[in-house]
DSSP file (Angstrom, degrees, kcal/mol; ACC not computed):
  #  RESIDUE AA STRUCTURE BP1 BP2  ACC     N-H-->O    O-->H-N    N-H-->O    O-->H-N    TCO  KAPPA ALPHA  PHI   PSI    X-CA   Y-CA   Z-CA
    1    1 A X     >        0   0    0      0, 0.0     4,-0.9     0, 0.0    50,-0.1   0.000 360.0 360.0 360.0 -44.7  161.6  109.2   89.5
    2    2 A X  H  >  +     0   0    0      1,-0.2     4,-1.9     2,-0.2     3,-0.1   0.832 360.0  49.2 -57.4 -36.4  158.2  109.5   91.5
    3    3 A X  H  > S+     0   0    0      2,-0.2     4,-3.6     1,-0.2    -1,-0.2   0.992 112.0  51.9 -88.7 -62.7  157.4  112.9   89.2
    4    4 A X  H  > S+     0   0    0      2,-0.3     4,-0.9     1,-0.2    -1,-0.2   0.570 108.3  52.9 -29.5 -33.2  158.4  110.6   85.8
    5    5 A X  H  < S+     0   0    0     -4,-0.9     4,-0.3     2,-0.2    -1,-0.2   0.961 110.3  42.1 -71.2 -80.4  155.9  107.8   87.0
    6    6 A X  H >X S+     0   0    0     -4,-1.9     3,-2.0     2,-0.2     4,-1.9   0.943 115.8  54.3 -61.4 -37.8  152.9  110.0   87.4
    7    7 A X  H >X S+     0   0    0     -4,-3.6     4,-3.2     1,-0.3     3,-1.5   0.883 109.4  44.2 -29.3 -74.6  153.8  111.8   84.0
    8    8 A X  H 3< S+     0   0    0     -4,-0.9     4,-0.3     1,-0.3    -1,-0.3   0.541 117.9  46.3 -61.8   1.3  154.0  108.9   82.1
    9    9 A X  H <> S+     0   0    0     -3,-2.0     4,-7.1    -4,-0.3     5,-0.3   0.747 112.9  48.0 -82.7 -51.7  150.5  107.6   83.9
   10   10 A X  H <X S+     0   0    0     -4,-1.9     4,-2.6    -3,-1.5     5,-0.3   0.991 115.4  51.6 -54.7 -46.7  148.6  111.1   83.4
   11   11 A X  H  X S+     0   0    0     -4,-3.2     4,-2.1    -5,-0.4    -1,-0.2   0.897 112.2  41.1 -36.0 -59.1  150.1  110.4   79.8
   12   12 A X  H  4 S+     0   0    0     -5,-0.4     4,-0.5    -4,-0.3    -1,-0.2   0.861 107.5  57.9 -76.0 -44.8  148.7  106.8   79.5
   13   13 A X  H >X S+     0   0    0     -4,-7.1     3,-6.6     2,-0.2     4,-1.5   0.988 107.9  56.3 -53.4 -56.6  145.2  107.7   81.0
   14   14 A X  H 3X S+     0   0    0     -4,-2.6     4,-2.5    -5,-0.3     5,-0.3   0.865 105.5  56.8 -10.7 -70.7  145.2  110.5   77.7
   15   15 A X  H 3< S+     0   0    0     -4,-2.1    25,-0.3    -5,-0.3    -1,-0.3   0.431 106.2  36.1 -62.9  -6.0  145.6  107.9   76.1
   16   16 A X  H <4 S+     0   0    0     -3,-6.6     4,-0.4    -4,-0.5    -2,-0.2   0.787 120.0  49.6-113.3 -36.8  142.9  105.8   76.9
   17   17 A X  H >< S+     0   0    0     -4,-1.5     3,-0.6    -5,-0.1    -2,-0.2   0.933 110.4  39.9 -42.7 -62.0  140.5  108.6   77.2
   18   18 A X  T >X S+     0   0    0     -4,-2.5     3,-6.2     1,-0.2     4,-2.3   0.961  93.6  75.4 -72.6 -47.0  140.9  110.7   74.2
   19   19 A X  H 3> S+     0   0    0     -5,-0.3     4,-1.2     1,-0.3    -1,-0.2   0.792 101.5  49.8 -28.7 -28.6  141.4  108.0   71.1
   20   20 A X  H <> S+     0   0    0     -3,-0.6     4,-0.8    -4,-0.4    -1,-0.3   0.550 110.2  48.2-110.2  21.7  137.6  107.3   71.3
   21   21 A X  H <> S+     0   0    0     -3,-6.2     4,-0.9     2,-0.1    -1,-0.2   0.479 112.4  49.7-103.3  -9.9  136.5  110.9   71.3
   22   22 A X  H  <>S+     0   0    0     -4,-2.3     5,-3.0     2,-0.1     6,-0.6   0.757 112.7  42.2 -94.0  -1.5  138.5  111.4   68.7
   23   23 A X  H ><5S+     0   0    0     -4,-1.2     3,-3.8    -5,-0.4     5,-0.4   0.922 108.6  59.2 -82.1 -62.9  137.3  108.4   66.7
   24   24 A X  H 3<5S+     0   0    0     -4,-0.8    -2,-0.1     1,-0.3    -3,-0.1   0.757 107.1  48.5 -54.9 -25.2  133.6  109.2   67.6
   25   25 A X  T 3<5S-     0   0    0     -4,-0.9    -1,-0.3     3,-0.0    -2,-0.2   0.661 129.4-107.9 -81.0 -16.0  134.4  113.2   65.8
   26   26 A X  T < 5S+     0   0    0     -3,-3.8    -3,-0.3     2,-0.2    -2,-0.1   0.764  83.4 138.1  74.8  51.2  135.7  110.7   63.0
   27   27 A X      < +     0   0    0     -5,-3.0    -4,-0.3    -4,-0.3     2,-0.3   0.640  69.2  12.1 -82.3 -29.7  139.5  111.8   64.0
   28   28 A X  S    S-     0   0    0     -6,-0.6    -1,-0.2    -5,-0.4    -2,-0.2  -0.996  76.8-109.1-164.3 161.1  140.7  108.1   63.8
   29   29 A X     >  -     0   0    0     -2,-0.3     4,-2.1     1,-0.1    -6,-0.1  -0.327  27.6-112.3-121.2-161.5  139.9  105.2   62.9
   30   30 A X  H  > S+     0   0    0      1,-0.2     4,-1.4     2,-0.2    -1,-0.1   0.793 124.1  52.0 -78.1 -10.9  138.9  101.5   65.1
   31   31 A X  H  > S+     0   0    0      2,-0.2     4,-2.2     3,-0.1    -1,-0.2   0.920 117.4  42.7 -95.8 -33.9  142.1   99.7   64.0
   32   32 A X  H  > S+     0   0    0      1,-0.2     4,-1.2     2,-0.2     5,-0.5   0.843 115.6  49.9 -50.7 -30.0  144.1  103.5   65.6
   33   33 A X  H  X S+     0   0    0     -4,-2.1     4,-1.2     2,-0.2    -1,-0.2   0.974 110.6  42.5 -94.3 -21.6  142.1  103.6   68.3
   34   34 A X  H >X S+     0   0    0     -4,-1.4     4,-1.8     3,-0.2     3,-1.6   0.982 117.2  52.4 -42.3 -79.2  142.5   99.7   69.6
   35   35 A X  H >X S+     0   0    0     -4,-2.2     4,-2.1     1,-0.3     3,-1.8   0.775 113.9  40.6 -23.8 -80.1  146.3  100.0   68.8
   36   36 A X  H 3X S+     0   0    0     -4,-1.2     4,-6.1     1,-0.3    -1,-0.3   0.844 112.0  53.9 -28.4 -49.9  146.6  103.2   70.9
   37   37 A X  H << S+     0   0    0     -3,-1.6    -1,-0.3    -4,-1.2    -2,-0.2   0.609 114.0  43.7 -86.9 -13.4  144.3  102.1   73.9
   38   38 A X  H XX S+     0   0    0     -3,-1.8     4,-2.3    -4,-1.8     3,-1.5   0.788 110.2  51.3 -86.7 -61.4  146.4   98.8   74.4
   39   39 A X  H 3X S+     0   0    0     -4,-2.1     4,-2.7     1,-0.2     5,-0.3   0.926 118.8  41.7 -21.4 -68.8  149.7  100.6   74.0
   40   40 A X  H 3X S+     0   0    0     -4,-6.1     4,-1.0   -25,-0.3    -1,-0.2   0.666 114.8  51.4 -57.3 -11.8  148.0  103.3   77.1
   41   41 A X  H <> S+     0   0    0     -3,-1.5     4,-1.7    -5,-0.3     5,-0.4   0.914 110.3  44.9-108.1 -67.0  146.6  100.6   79.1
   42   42 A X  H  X S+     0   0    0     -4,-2.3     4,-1.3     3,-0.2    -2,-0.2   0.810 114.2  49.5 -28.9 -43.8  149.7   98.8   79.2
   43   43 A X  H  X>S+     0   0    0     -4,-2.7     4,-2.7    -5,-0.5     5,-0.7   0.933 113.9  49.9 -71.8 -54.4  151.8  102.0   80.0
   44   44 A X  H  X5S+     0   0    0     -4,-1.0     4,-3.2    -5,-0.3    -2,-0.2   0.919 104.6  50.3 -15.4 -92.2  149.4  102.6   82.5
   45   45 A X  H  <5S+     0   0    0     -4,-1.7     4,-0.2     1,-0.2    -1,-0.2   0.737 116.8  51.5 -45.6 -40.7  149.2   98.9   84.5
   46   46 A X  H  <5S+     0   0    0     -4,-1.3    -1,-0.2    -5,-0.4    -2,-0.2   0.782 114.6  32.1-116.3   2.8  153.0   99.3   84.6
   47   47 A X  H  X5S+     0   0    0     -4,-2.7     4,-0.7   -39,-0.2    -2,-0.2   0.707 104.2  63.8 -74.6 -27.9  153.7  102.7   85.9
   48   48 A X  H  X<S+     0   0    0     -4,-3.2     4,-0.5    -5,-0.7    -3,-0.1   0.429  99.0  47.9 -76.2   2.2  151.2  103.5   88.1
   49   49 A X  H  > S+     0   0    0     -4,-0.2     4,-2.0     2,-0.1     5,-0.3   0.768 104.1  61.6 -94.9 -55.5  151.7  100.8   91.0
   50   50 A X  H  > S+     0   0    0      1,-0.3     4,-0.8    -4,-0.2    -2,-0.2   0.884 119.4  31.5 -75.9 -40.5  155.6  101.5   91.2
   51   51 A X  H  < S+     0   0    0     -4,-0.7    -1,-0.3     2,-0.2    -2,-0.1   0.677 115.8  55.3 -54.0 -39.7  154.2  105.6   92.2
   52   52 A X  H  < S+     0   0    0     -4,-0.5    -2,-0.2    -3,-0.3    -1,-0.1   0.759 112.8  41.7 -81.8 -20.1  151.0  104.7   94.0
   53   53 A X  H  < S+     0   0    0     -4,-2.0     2,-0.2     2,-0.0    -2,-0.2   0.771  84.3 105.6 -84.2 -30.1  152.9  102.3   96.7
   54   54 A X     <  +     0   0    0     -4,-0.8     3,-0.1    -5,-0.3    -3,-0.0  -0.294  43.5 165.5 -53.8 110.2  155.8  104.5   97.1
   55   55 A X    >   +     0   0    0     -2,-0.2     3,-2.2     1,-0.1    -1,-0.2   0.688  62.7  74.2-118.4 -14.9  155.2  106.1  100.9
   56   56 A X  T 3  S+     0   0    0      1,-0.2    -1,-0.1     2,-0.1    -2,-0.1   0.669  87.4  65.0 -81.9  11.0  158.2  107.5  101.8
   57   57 A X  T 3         0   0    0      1,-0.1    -1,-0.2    -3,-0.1    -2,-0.1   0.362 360.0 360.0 -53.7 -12.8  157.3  110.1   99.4
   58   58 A X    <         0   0    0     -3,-2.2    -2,-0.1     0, 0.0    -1,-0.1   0.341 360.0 360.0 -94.0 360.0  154.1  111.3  101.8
């Protein structure tokens, strides 16, 4: 579950990084790259706590 967690974080940061390089190359456009970057930010904020708190994984 812990390996599933970070994916789907590494996933979601992607997803806030790249949309606005790919908009700034003219890849996508402002309404794609909002849409996207709430979606990742959301995905984000709710996987990544349930993985970063977890300690009997260390």
């Amino acid at each position: 579950m812990r390996k599933l967690l970070q994916l789907a974080s590494s996933l979601a940061l992607a997803g806030i990084v790249i949309p606005p390089i790919l908009y700034f190359t003219g890849g996508l456009t402002h309404d794609a790259v909002k849409s996207v970057t709430l979606v990742a930010t959301i995905l984000w904020f709710a996987a990544t706590p349930f993985w970063m708190n977890d300690r009997s994984q260390t």
